[in-house]
N, C-alpha and C positions, 0 to 999 in steps of 0.2 A: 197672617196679616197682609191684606193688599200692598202692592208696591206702590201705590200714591201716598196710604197712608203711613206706610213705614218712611217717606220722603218726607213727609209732614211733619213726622214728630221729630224726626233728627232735626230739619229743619229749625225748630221750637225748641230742641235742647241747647243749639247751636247762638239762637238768640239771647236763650235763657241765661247763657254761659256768658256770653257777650254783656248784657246788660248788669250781672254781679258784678264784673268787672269792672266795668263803666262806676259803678256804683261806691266802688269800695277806692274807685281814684280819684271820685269827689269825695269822699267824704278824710281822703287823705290833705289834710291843712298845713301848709308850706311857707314858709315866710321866703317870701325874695329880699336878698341880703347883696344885689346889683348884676353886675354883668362883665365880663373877662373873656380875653381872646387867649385860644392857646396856642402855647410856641412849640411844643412839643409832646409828647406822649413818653411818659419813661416806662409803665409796665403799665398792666392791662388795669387795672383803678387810679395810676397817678399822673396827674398832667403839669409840667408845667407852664406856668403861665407869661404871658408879654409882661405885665408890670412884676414880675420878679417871684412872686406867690407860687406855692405848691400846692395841688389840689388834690385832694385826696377823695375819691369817690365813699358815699358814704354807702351801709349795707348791703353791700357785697363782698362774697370771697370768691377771687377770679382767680385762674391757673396761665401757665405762660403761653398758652395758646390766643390771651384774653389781648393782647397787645397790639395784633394785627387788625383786631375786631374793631377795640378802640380807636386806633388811629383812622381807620379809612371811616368812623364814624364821625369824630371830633377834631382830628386834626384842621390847622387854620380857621377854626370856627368860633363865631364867638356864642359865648355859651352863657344862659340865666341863671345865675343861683340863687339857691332855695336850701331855707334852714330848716330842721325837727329840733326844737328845744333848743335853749340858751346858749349850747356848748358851739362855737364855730372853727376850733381849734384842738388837734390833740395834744397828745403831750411831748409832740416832737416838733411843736410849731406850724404844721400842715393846717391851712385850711380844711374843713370837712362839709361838705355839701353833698347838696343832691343838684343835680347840673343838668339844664334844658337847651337843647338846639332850638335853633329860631320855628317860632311858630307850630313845637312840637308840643301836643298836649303830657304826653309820656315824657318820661325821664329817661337821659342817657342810661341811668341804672337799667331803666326796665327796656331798651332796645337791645342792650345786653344780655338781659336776663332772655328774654325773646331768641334772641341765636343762638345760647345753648352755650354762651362764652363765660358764664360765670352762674354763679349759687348767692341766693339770697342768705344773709347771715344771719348769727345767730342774736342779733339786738340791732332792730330798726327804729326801736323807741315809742314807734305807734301801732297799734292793731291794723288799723285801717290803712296805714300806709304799707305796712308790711304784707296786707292782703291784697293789696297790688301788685306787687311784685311778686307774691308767690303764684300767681297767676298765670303770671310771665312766665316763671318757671317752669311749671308745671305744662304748661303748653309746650313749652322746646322738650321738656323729659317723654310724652307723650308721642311729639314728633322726632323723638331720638337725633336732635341736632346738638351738634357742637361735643360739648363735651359728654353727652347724654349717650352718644355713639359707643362710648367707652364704657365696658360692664366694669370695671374698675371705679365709677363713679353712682353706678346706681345705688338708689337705697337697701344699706344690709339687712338682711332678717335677723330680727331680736334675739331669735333663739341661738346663731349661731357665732357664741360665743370667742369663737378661735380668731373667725373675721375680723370681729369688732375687734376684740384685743389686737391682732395687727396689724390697727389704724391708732394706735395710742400716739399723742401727740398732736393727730392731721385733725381738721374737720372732716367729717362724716354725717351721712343720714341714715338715722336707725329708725323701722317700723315693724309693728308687731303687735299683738294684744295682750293690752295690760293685764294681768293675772291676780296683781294685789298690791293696794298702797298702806304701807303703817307709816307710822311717827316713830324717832327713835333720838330725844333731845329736842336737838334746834332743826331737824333738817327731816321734810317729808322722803323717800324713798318706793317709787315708782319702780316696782318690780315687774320683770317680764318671764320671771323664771318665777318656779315652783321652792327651786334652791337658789332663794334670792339672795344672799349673802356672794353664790359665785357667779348667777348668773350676772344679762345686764341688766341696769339701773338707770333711771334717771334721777338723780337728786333735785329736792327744791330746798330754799332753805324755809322751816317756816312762816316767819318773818313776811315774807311776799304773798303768804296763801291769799289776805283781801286784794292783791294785784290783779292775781291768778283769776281768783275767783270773780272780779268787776271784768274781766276778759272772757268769760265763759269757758274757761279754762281750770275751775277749780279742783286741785287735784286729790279729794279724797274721792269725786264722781269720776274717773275716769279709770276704775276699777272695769274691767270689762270690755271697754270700749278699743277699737286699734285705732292707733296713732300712727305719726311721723314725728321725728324729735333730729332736730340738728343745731351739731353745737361740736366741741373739743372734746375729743375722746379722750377718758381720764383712766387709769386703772386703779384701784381700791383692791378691795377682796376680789371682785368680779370687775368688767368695764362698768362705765359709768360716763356719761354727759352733765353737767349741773346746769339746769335751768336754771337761767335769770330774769327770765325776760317769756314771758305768755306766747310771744308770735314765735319761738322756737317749736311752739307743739301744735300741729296738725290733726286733725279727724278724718280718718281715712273711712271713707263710706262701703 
């Protein structure tokens, strides 16, 4: 292939990539819930605030590297918040937002998520919003920034068993190809093993399947298919992650 045209098309993947982007962060819908200056930064998602409020960054899971990043991003700033859904509060009384620096289209999350200083979670509550952010992601994992430098954070392979087991407890990201989903009660099982009982699993409960499935994410079709799935590593018979939530599972092309 000519070298103009091979420029050309990179060039056109480059936009192509830009504009899903662009696309998936409009179509991300945010209620602004006002504006707050911060007095300080205590770890890499929680800030406190001037009028006395705790702010609690919403989907993400950051590591203690996240803190420096935060501060020289938000510190003495005042900052827009912006709700996903009813909830503005956990249940340790923390504010929970999604939080804007003046005249930034992007969310503090995803300048974040962009340096490679945190992991989008596993319940962002919107497809679309959550397809933002993995974006972000995925862009610093690509450019091996921040904490993506660290092969201790990349995504595990499904098959290997040992890994995943120990991570029981932490988050982690498993990818691999699906091999076979059955039903077994209340709860789908998303096998990656042939000896799905030891290998790893993803659980749904079935209960969620029309979530799943209004998400393009329905999991009796993703027989076959490879994924990405992040979420709390559990141990059962074999590991296991429980989906709750659709934007935890990726299509790895």
């Amino acid at each position: 292939m000519p070298y103009r045209l091979r420029l050309a098309l990179a060039a056109g993947l480059v936009f192509v990539a830009g504009l899903g982007h662009a696309v998936a962060q409009d179509a991300c819908h945010l209620e602004a819930i006002g504006t707050a200056e911060v007095a300080s930064v205590r770890d890499g998602r929680t800030l406190m605030l001037r009028d006395g409020r705790e702010l609690r960054l919403a989907a993400i899971e950051t590591t203690d590297t996240a803190k420096s990043a935060l501060e020289a991003l938000a510190a003495g700033k005042t900052l827009t918040l912006k709700r996903l859904g009813a909830e503005q509060e956990d249940r340790y009384g923390r504010l929970v937002a999604f939080a804007f620096l003046p005249a930034a289209a992007a969310s503090l999350q995803q300048a974040i998520l962009e340096q490679g200083a945190a992991r989008v979670s596993a319940r962002v509550g919107d497809k679309a919003c959550a397809e933002a952010m993995l974006a972000n992601e995925r862009a610093a994992r690509a450019a091996h920034r921040g904490l993506w430098a660290d092969p201790n954070f990349a995504p595990l392979p499904a098959d290997n068993v040992t890994d995943i087991a120990a991570k029981r407890g932490l988050f982690a990201l498993v990818e691999g190809r699906v091999l076979s989903v059955h039903q077994s009660g209340s709860t789908t099982y998303v096998n990656f093993s042939r000896r799905w009982s030891r290998g790893f699993s993803v659980t749904i409960a079935s209960r969620l399947g029309r979530a799943f499935a209004a998400a393009d994410v329905e999991p009796r079709k993703l027989e076959g298919r490879s994924i990405r799935v992040r979420g709390w590593i559990e141990q059962r018979n074999g590991p296991i992650i429980e989906a709750t939530a659709p934007e935890q599972i990726e299509f790895i092309n």
